[in-house]
BAZAZA-314450 format. One record per residue (C-alpha): x, y, z; residue number from 1. Coordinates in Angstrom, 2 decimals. Layout:
N
<r><c1>X</c1><c2>Y</c2><c3>Z</c3><nr>NUM</nr></r>
...
This chain:
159
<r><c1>15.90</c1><c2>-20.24</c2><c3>-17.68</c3><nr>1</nr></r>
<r><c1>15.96</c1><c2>-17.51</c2><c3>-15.05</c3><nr>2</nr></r>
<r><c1>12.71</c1><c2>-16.37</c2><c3>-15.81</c3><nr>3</nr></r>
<r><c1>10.94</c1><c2>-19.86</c2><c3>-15.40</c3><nr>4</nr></r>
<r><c1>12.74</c1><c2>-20.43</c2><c3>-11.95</c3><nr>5</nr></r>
<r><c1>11.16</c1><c2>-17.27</c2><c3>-10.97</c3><nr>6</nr></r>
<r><c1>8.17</c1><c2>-18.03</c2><c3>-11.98</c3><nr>7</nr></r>
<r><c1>8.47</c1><c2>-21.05</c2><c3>-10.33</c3><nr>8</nr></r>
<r><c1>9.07</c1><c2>-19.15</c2><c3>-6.94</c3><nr>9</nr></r>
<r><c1>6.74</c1><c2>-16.77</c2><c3>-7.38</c3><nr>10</nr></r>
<r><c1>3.57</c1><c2>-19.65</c2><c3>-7.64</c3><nr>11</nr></r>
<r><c1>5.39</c1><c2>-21.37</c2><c3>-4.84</c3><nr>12</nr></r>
<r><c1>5.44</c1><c2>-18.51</c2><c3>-2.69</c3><nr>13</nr></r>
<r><c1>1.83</c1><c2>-17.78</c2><c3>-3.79</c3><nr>14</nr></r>
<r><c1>0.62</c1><c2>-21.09</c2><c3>-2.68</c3><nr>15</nr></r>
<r><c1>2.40</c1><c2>-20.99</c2><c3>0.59</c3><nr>16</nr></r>
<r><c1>0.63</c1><c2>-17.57</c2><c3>1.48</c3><nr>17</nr></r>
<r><c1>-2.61</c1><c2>-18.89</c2><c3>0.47</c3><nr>18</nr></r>
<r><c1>-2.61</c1><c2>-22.00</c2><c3>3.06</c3><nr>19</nr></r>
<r><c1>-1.12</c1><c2>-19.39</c2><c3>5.44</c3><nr>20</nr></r>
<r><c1>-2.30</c1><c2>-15.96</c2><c3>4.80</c3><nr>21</nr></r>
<r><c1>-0.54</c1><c2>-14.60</c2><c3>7.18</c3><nr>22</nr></r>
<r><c1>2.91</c1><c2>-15.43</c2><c3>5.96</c3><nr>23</nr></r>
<r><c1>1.83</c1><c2>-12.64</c2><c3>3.69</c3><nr>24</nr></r>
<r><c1>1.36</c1><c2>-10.09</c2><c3>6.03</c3><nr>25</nr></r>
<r><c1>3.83</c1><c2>-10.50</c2><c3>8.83</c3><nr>26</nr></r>
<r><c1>6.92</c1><c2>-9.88</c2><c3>6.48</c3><nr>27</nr></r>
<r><c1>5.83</c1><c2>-7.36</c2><c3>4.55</c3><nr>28</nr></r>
<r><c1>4.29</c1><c2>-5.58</c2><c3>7.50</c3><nr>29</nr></r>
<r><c1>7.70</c1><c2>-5.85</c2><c3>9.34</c3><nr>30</nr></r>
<r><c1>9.77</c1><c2>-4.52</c2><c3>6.38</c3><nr>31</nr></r>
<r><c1>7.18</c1><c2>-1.74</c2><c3>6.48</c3><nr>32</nr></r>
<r><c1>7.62</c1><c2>-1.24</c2><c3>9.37</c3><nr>33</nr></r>
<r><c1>11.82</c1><c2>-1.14</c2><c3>10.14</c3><nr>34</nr></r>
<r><c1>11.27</c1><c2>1.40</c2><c3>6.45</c3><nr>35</nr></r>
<r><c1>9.43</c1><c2>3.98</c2><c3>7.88</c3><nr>36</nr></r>
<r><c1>11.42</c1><c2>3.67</c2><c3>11.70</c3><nr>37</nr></r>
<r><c1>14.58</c1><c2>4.39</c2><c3>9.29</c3><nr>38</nr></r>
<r><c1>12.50</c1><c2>7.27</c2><c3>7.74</c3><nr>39</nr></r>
<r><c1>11.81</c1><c2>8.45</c2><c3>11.04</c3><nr>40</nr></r>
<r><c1>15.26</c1><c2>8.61</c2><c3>12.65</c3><nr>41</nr></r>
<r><c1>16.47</c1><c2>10.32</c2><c3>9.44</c3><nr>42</nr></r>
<r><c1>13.31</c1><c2>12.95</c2><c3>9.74</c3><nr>43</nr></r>
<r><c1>14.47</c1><c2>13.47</c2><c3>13.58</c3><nr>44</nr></r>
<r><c1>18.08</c1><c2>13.79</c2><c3>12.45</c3><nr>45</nr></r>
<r><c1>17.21</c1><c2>16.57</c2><c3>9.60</c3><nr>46</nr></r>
<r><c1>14.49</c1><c2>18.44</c2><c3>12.18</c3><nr>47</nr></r>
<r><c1>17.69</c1><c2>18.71</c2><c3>14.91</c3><nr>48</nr></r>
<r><c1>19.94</c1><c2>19.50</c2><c3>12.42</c3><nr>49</nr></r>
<r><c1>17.82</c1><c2>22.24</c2><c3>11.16</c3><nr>50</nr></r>
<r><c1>16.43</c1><c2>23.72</c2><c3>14.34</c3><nr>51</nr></r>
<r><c1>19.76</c1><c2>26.08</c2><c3>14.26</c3><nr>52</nr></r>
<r><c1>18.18</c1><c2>27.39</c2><c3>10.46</c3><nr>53</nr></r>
<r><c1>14.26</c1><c2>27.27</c2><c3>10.71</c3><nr>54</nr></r>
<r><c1>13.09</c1><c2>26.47</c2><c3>13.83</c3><nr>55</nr></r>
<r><c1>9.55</c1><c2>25.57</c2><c3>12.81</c3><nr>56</nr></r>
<r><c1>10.60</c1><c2>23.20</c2><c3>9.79</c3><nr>57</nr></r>
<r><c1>13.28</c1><c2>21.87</c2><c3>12.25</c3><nr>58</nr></r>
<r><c1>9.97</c1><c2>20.97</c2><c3>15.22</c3><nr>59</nr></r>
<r><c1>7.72</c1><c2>19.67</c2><c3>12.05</c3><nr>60</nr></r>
<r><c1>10.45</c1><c2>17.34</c2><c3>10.66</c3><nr>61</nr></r>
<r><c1>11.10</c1><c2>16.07</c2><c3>14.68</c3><nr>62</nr></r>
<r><c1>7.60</c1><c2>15.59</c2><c3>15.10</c3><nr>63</nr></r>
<r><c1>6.94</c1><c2>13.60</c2><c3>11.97</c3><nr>64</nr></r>
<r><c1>9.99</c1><c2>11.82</c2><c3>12.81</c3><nr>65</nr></r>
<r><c1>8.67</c1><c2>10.90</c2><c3>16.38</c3><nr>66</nr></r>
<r><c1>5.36</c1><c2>10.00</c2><c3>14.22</c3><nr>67</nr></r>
<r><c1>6.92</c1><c2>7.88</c2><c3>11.59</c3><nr>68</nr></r>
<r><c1>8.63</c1><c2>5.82</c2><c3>14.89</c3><nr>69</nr></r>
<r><c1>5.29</c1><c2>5.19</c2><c3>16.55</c3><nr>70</nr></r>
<r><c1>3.64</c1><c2>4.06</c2><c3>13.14</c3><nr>71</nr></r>
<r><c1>7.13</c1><c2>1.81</c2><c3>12.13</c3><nr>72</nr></r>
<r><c1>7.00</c1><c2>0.27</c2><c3>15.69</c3><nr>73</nr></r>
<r><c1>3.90</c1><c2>-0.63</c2><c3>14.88</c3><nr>74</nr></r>
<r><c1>3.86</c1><c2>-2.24</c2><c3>11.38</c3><nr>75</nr></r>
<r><c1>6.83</c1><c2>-4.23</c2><c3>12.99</c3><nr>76</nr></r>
<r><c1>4.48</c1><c2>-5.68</c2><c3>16.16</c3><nr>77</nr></r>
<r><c1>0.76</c1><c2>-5.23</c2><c3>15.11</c3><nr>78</nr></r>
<r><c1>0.43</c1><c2>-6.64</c2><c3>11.68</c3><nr>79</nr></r>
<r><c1>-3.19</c1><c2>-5.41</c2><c3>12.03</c3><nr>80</nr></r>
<r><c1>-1.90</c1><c2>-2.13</c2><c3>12.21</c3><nr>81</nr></r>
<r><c1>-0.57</c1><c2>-2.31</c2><c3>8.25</c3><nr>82</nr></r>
<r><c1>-3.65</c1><c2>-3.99</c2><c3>6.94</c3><nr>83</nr></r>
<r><c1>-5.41</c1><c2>-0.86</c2><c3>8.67</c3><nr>84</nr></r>
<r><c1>-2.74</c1><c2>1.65</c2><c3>7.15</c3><nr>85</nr></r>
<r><c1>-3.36</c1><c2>-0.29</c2><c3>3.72</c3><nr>86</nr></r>
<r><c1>-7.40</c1><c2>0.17</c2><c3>3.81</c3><nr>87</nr></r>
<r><c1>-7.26</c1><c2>3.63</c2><c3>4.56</c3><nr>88</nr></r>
<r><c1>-4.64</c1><c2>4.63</c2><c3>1.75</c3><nr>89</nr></r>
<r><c1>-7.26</c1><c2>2.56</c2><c3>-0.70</c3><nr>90</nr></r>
<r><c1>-10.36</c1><c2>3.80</c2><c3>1.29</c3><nr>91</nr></r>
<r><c1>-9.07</c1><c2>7.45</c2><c3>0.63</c3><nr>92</nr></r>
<r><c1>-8.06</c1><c2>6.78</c2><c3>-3.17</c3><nr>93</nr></r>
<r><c1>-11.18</c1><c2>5.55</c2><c3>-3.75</c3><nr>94</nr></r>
<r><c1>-12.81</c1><c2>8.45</c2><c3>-2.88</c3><nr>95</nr></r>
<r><c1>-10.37</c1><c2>10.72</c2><c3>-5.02</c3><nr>96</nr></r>
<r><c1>-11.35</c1><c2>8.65</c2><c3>-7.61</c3><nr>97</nr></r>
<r><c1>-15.35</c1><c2>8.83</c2><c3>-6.72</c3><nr>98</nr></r>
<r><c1>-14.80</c1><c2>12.95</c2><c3>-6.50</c3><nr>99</nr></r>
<r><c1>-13.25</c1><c2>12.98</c2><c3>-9.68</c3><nr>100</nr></r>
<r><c1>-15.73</c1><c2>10.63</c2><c3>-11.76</c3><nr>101</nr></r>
<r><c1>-18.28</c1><c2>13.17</c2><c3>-10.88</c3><nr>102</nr></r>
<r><c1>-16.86</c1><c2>15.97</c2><c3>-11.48</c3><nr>103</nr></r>
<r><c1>-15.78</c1><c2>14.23</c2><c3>-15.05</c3><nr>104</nr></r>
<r><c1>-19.78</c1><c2>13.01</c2><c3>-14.91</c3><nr>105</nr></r>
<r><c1>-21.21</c1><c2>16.16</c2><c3>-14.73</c3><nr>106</nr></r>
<r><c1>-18.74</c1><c2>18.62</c2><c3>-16.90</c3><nr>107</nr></r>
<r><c1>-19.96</c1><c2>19.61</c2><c3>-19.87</c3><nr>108</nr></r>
<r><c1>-16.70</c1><c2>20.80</c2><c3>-21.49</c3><nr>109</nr></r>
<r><c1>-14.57</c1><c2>18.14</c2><c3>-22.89</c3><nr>110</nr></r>
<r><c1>-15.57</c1><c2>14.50</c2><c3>-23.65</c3><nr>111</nr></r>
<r><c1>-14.44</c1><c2>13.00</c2><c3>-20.59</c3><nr>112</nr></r>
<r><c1>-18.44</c1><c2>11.76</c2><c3>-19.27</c3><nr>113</nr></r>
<r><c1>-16.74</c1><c2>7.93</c2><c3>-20.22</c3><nr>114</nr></r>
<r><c1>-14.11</c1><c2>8.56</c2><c3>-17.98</c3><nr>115</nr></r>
<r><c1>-16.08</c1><c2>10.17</c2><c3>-15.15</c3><nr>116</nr></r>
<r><c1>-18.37</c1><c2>7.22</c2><c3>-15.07</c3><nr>117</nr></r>
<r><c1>-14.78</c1><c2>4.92</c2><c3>-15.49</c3><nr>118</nr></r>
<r><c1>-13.20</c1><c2>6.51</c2><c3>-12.36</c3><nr>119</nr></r>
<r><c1>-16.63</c1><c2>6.28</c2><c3>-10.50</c3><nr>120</nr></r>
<r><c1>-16.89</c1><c2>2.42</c2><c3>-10.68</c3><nr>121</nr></r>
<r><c1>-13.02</c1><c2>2.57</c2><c3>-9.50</c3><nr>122</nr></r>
<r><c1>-13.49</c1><c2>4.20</c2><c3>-7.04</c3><nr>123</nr></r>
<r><c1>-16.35</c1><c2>1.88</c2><c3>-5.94</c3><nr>124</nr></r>
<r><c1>-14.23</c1><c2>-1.24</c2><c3>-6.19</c3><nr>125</nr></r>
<r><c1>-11.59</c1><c2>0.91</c2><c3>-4.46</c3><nr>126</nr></r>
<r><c1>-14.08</c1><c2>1.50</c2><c3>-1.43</c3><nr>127</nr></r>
<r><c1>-15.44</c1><c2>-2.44</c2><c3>-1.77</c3><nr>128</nr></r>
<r><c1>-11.36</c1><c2>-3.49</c2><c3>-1.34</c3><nr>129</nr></r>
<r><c1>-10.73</c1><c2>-1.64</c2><c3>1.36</c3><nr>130</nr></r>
<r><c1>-13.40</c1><c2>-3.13</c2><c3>3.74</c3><nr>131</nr></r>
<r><c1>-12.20</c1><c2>-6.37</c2><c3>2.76</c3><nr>132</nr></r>
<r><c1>-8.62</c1><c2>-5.97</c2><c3>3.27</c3><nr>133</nr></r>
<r><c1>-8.90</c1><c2>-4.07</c2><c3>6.52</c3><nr>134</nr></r>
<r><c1>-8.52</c1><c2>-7.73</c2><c3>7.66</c3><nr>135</nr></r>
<r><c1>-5.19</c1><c2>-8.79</c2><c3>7.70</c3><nr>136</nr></r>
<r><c1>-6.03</c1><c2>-12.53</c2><c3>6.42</c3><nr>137</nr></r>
<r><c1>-8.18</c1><c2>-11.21</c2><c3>3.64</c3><nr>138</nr></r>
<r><c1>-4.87</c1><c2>-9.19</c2><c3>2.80</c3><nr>139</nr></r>
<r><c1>-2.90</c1><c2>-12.21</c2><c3>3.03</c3><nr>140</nr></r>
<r><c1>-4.97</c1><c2>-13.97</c2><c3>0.36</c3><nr>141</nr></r>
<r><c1>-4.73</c1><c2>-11.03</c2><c3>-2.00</c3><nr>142</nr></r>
<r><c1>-0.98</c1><c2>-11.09</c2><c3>-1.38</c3><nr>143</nr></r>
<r><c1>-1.20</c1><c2>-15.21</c2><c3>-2.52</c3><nr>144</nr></r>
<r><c1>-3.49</c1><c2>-14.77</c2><c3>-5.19</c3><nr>145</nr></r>
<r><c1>-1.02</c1><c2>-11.45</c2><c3>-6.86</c3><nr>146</nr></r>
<r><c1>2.08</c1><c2>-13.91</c2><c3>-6.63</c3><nr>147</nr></r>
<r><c1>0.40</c1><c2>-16.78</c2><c3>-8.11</c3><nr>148</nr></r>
<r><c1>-0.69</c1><c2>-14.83</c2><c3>-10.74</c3><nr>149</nr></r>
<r><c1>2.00</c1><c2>-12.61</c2><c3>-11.36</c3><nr>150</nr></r>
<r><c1>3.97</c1><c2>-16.29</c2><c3>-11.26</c3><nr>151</nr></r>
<r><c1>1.59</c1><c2>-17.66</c2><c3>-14.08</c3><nr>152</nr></r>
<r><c1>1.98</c1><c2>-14.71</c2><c3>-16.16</c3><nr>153</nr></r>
<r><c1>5.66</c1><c2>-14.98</c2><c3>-16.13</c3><nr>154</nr></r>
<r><c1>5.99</c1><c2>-18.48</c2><c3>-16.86</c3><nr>155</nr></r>
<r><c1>3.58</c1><c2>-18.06</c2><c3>-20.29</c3><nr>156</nr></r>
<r><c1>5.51</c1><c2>-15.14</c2><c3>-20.97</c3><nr>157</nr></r>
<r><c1>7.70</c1><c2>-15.11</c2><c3>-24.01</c3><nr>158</nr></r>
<r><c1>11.39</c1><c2>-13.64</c2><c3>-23.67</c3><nr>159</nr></r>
């Protein structure tokens, strides 16, 4: 019974953020965002505690604090901001996954030539998401279109 009220919420939830795509991106972005200010005032609480033991590790874990503020201030106010941070983590995985498929591709040892060409149309779609979803309502759609499905999958799915 659980499951089918969650699933229940979940294509709810979906359909909301599709009419409103941004209801998809403002909360995530601010929980984001008040994550990674608490990850920052714990890396500029560790950097002053250790400036006494290492002085440089005790500077590099203020500054990355001070870094990790300015980013989680803003995911909280500049939504835009997060759908930025999101392309670039996917724009840079895809092009792992493009370096990798060809040097896969083009190694002779080992049969991994299906894999190779596998991670190189990955990586493509990877690099094709990315541009998309450097837009915060294109983000918010995705955001819709994962709950609805992940709520249809769980209500067809047996116990």
């Amino acid at each position: 019974m659980q499951k089918i009220g969650n699933a229940i919420v979940f294509i709810i939830l979906g359909l909301i953020i599709l009419a409103f795509p941004l209801l998809g991106i403002i909360p995530l972005s601010v929980l984001t965002g008040i994550s990674v200010l608490f990850l920052g005032i714990g890396l500029i609480l560790t950097g002053v505690s250790f400036i006494g033991e290492s002085a440089a590790m005790g500077i590099i874990d203020i500054i990355l604090g001070i870094l990790a503020l300015i980013l989680g201030i803003g995911f909280i106010f500049n939504p835009v901001l997060f759908s930025f941070v999101a392309a670039l983590f996917i724009f840079i995985a895809g092009i792992f996954l493009i370096i990798a498929g060809i040097f896969d591709t083009v190694n002779k040892a080992g049969g991994t030539r299906w894999l190779g060409i596998l991670n190189l149309v990955l990586g493509i779609i990877y690099l094709i998401v990315a541009y998309f979803i450097k837009d915060p309502l294109v983000l918010g759609v995705l955001i819709g279109l994962w709950l609805l499905i992940v709520g249809i999958l769980t209500l067809f799915q047996k116990e």
